[in-house]
MIDRENRO-214907 format. One record per residue (C-alpha): residue in three letters; x, y, z; residue number from 1. Coordinates in Angstrom, 1 decimal. Example, Ala and Ser with C-alpha at 12.3 -4.5 7.8 and 13.67 -1.06 7.14 Angstrom:
+---------+--------+--------+--------+-----+
| residuo |      X |      Y |      Z | num |
+---------+--------+--------+--------+-----+
|     ALA |   12.3 |   -4.5 |    7.8 |   1 |
|     SER |   13.7 |   -1.1 |    7.1 |   2 |
+---------+--------+--------+--------+-----+
***
This chain:
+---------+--------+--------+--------+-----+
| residuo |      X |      Y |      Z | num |
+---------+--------+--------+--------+-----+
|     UNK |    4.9 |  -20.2 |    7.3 |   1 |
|     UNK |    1.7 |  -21.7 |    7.0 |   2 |
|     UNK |    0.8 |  -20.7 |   10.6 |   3 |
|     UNK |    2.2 |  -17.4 |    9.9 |   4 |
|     UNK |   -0.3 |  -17.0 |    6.8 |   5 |
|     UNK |   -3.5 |  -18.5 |    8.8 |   6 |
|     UNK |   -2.9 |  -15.7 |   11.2 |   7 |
|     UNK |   -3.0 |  -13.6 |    8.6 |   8 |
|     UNK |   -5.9 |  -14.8 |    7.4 |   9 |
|     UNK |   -7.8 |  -14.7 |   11.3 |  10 |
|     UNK |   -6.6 |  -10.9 |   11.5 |  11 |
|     UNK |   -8.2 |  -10.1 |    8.1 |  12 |
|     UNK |  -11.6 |  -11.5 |    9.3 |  13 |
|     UNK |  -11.7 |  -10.0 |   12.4 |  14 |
|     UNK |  -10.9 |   -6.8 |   11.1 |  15 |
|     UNK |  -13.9 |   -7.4 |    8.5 |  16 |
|     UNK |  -16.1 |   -8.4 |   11.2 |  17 |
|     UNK |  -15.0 |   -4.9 |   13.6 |  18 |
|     UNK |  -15.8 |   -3.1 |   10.3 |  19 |
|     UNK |  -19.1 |   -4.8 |   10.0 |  20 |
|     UNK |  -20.1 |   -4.4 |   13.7 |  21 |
|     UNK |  -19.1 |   -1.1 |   13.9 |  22 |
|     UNK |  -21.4 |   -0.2 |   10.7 |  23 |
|     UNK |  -24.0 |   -1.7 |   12.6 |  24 |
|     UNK |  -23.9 |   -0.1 |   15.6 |  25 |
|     UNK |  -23.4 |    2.9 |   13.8 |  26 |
|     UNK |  -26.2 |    2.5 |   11.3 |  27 |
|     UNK |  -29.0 |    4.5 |   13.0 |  28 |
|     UNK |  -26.7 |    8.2 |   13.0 |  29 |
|     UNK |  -26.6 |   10.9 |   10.1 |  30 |
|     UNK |  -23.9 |    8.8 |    7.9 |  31 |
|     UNK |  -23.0 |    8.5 |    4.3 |  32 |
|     UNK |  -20.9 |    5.7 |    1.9 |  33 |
|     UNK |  -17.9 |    7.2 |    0.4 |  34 |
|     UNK |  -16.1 |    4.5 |   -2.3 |  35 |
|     UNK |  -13.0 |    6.2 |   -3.7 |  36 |
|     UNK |  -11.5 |    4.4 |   -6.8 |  37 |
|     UNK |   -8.0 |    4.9 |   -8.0 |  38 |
|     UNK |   -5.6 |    3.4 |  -11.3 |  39 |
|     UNK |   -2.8 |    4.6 |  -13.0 |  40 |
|     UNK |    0.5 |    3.4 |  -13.8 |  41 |
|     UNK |    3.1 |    2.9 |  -11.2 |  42 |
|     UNK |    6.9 |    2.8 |  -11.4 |  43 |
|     UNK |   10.2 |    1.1 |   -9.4 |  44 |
|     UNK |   12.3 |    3.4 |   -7.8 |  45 |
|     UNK |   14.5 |    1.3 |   -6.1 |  46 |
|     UNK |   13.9 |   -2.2 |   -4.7 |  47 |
|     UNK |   17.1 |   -3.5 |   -2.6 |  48 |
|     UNK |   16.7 |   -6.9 |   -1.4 |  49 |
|     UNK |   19.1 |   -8.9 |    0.9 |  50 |
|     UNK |   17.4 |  -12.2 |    2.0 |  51 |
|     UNK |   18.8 |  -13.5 |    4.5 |  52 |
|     UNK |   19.7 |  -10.1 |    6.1 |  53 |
|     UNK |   23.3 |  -12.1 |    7.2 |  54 |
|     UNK |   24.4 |  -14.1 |    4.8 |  55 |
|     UNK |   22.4 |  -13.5 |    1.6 |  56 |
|     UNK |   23.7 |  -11.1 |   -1.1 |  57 |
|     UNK |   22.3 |   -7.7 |   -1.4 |  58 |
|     UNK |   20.9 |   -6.8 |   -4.8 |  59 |
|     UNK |   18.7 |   -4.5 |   -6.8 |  60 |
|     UNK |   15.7 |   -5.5 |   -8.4 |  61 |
|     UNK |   15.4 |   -2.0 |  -10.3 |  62 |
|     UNK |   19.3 |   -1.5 |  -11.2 |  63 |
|     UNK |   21.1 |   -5.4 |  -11.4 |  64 |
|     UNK |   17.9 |   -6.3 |  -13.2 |  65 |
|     UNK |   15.1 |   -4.3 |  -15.3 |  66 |
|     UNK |   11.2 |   -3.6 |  -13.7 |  67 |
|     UNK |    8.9 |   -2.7 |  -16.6 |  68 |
|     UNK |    5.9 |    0.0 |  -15.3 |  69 |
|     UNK |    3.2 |   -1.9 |  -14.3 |  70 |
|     UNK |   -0.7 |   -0.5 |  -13.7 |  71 |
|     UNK |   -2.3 |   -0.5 |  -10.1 |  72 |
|     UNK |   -6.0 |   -0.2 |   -8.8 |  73 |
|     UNK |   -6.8 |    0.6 |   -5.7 |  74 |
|     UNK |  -10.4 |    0.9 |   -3.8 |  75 |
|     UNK |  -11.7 |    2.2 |   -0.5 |  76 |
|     UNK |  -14.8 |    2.1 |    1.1 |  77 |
|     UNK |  -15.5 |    4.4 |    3.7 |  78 |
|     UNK |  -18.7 |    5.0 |    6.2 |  79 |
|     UNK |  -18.3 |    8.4 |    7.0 |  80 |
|     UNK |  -20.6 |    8.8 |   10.7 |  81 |
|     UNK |  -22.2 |   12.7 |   11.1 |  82 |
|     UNK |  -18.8 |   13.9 |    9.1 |  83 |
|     UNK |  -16.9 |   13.4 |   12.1 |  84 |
|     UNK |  -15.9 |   10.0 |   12.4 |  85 |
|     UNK |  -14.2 |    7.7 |    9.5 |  86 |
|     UNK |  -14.1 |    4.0 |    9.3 |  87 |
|     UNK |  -12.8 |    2.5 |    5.7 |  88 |
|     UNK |  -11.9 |   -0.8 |    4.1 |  89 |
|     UNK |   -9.1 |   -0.9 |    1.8 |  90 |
|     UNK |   -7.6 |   -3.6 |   -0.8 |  91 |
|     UNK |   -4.3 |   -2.7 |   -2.9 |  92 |
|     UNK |   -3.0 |   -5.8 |   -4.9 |  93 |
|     UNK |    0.6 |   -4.8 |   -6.5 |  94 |
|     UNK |    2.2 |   -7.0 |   -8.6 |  95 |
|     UNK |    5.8 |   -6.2 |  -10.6 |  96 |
|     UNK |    7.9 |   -7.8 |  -12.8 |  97 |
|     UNK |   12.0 |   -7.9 |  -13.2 |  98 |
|     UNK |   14.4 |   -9.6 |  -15.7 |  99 |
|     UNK |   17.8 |   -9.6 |  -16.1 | 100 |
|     UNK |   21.1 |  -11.0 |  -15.1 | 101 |
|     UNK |   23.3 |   -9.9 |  -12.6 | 102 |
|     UNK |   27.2 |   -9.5 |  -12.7 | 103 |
|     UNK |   27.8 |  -11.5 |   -9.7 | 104 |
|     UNK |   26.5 |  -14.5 |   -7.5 | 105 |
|     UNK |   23.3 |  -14.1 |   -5.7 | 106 |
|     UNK |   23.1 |  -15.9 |   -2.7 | 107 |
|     UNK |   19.0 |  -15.4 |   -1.9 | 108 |
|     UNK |   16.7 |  -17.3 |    0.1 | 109 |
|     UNK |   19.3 |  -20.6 |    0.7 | 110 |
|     UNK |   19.9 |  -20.5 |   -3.2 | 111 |
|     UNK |   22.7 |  -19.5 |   -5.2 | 112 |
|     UNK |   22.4 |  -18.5 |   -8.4 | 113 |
|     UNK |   25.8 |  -18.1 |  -10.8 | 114 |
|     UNK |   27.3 |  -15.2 |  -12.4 | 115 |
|     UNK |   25.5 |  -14.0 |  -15.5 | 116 |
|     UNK |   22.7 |  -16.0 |  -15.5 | 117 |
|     UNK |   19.6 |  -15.1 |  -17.3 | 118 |
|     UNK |   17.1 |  -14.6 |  -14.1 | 119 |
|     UNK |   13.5 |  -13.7 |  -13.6 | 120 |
|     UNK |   12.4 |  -11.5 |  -10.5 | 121 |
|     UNK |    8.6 |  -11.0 |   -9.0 | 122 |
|     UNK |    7.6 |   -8.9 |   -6.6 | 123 |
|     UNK |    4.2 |   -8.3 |   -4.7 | 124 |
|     UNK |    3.1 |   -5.9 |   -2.4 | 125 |
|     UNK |   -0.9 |   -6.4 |   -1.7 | 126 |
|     UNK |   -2.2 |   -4.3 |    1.2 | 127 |
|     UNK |   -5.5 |   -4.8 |    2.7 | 128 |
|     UNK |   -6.1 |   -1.9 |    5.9 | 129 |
|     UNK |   -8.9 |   -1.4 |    8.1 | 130 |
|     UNK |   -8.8 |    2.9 |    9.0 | 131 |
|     UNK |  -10.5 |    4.5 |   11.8 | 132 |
|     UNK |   -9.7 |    8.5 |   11.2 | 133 |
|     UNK |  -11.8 |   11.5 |   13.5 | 134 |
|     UNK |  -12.3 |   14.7 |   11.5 | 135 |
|     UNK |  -11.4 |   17.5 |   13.8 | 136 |
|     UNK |  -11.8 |   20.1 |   11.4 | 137 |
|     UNK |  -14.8 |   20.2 |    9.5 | 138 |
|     UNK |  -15.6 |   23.3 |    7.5 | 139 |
|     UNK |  -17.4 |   23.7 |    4.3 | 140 |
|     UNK |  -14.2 |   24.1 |    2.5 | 141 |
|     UNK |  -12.0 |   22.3 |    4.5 | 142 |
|     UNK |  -11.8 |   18.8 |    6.0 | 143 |
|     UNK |   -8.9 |   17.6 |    8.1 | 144 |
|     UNK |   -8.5 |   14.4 |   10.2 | 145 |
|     UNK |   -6.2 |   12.2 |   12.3 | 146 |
|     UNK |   -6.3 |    8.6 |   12.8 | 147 |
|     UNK |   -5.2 |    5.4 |   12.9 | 148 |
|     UNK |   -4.7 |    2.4 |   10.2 | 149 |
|     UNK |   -4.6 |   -1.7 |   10.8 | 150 |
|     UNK |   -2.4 |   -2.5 |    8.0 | 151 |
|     UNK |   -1.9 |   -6.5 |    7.1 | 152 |
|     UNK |    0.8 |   -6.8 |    4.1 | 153 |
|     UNK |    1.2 |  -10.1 |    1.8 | 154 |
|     UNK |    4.3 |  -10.0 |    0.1 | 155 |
|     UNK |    6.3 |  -11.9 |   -2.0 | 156 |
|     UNK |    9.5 |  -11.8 |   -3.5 | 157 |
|     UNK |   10.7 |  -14.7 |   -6.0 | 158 |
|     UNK |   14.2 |  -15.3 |   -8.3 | 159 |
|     UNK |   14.2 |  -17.9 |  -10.8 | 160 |
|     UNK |   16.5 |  -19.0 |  -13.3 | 161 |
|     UNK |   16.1 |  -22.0 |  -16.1 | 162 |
|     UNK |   16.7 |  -24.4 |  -13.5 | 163 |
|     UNK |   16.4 |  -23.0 |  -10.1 | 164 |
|     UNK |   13.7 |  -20.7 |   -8.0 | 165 |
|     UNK |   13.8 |  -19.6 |   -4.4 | 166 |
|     UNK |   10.8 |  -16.9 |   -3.0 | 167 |
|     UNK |   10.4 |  -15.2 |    0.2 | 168 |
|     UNK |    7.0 |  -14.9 |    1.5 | 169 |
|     UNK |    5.8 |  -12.5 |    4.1 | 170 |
|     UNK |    2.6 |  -11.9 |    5.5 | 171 |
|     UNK |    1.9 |   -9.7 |    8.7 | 172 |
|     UNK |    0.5 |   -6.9 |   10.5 | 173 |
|     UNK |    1.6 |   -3.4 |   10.7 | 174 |
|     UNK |    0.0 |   -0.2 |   12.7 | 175 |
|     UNK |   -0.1 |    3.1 |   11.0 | 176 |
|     UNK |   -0.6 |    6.6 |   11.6 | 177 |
|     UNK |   -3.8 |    7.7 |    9.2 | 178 |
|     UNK |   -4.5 |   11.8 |    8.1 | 179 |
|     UNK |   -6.2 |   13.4 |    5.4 | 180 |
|     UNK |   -6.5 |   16.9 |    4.7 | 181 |
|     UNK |   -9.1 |   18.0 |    2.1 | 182 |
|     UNK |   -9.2 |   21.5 |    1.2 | 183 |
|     UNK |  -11.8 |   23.3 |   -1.2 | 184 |
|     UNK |  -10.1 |   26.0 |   -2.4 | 185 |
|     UNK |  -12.4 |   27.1 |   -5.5 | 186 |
|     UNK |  -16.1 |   26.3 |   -6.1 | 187 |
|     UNK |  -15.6 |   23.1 |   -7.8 | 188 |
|     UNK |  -11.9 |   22.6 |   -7.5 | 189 |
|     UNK |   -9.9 |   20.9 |   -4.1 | 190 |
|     UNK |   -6.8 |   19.5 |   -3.0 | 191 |
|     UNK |   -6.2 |   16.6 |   -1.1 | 192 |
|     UNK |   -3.3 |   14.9 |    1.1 | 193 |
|     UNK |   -3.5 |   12.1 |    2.9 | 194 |
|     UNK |   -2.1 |    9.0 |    3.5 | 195 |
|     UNK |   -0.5 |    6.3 |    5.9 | 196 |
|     UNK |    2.6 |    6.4 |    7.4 | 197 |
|     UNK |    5.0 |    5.7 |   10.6 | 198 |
|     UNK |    9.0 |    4.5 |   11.3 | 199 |
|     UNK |   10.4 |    2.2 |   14.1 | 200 |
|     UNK |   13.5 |    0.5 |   14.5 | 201 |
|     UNK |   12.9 |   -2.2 |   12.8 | 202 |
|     UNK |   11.4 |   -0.7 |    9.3 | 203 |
|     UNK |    8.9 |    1.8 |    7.9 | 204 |
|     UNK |    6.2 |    2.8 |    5.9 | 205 |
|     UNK |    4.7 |    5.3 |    4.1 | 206 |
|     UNK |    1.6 |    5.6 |    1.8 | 207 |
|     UNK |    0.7 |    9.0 |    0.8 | 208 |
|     UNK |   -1.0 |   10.8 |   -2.2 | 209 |
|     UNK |   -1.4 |   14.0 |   -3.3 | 210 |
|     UNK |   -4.0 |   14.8 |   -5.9 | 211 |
|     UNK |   -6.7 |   17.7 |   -7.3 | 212 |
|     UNK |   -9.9 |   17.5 |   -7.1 | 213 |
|     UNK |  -12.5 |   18.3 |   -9.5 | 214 |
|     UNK |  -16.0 |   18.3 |   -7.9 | 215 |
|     UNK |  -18.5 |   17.6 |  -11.0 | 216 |
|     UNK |  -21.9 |   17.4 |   -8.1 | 217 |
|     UNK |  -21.7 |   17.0 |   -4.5 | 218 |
|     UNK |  -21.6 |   13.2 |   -4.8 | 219 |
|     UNK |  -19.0 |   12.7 |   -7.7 | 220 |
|     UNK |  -15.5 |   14.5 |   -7.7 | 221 |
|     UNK |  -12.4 |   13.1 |  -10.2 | 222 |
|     UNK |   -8.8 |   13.5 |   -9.3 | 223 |
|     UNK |   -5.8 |   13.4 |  -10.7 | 224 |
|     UNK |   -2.4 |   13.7 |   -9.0 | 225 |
|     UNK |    1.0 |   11.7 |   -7.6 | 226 |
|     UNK |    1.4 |    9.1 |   -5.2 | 227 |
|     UNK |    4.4 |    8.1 |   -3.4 | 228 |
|     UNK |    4.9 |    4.4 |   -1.6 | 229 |
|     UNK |    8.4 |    4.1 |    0.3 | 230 |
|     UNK |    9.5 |    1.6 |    3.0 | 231 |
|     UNK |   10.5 |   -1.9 |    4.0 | 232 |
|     UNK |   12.2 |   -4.0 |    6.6 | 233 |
|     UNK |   15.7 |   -4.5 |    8.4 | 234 |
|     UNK |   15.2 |   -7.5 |   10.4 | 235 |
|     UNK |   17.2 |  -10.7 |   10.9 | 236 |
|     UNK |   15.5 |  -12.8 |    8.2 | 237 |
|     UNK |   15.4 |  -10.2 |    5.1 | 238 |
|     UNK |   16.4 |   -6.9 |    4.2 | 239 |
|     UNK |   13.7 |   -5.6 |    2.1 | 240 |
|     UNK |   13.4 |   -1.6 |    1.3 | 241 |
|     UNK |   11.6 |   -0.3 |   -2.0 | 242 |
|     UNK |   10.5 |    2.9 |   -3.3 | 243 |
|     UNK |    7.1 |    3.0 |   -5.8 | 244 |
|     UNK |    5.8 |    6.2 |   -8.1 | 245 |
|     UNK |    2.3 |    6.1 |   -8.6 | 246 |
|     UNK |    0.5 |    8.4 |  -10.9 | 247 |
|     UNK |   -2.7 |    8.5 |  -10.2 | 248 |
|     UNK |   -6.0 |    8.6 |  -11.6 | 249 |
|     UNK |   -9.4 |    8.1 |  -10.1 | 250 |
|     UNK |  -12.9 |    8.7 |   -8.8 | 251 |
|     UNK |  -14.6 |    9.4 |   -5.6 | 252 |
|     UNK |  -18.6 |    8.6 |   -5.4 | 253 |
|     UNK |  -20.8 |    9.8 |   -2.1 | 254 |
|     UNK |  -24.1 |    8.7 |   -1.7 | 255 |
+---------+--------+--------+--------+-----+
***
């Protein structure tokens, strides 16, 4: 686990030092900073867990126990190069909640835990992506673009009970498909899509947010709309598949 983690770790600074290089070597074309901003509140729509995938027992976090609405930020920083090209930074912590007890035994993680016991669940989700998207429509009132994300997840799902806890830890790195299509439809009004997202075998993932814009100047719009997180894992160690609501709030500053 450790070694697993210290990768991790490696994979986050390099991608930190590709960012920075790439800003560099970039530095002397027609570019522009982009930070967009986002916060709202952010609810469970299912969380099944089954850890180990073989022999653990498969249980809700959302309907065997309770998950409160919990409130999410989330920031990018983009340097956008002649409008064309798109390389961004992104950190989303998530952290949740669950309490509860559960009609059965819950075998998870090499722990059982009775019948009926009184148990407390946590679950985290933080996301940290390094984006490089290519803008192959660029109009005036409309923007769209097609890319691809670096995605490293550390997550964590815990059970405890008075006298007994057992957590699952998972940190690795996932590739995505990135697109984002931003469309000006009135003078200070616009919509935008975009997201990450892409299946295999093994699992899936998708990220994506739909919001309107409302342009105040040309270097400050607000938005405002609903975000949708779905995905997870069916591998030999865990079963893991959740679905998160997100409605969002937020800002996004050019300069």
């Amino acid at each position: 686990l450790k070694g697993n983690i210290e990768m991790s770790r490696r994979k986050i600074q390099i991608s930190i030092l590709t960012l920075i290089i790439l800003i560099l070597a970039f530095s002397n074309l027609s570019a522009q900073w982009e930070i967009d901003l986002e916060f709202g509140p952010v609810f469970n729509g299912y969380n099944d867990v089954q850890i180990p995938n073989e022999t653990g027992t498969r249980f809700s976090l959302t309907d065997d126990l309770s998950v409160d609405p919990d409130f999410f930020f989330r920031t990018r920083v983009s340097f956008i190069i002649d409008g064309m090209h798109v390389i961004s930074g992104f950190a989303a912590p998530l952290r949740l909640d669950a309490e509860g007890s559960v009609g059965k035994e819950i075998l998870f993680e090499g722990t059982t835990f009775p019948a009926n016991t009184e148990l407390r669940g946590f679950y985290r989700f933080d996301s940290y992506r390094l984006t490089y998207r290519y803008n192959f429509i660029r109009e005036p009132d409309l923007t769209i673009g097609l890319g691809f994300t670096a995605k490293v997840r550390d997550a964590e799902i815990r059970i405890e009970s008075e006298d007994q806890i057992a957590s699952k830890t998972n940190t690795g790195f996932v590739p995505l498909i990135n697109f984002r299509i931003d469309w000006l439809f009135a003078e200070r009004f616009g919509l935008l899509f975009a997201g990450d997202a892409l299946a295999a075998p093994q699992g899936r993932a998708e990220d994506v947010i739909l919001a309107l814009k409302y342009h105040i100047d040309e270097n400050l719009a607000l938005k405002s709309g609903y975000r949708i997180l779905e995905g997870g894992a069916d591998v030999d160690d865990a079963y893991t598949f959740a679905l998160l609501h997100y409605i969002s709030f937020g800002l996004i500053l050019s300069f």
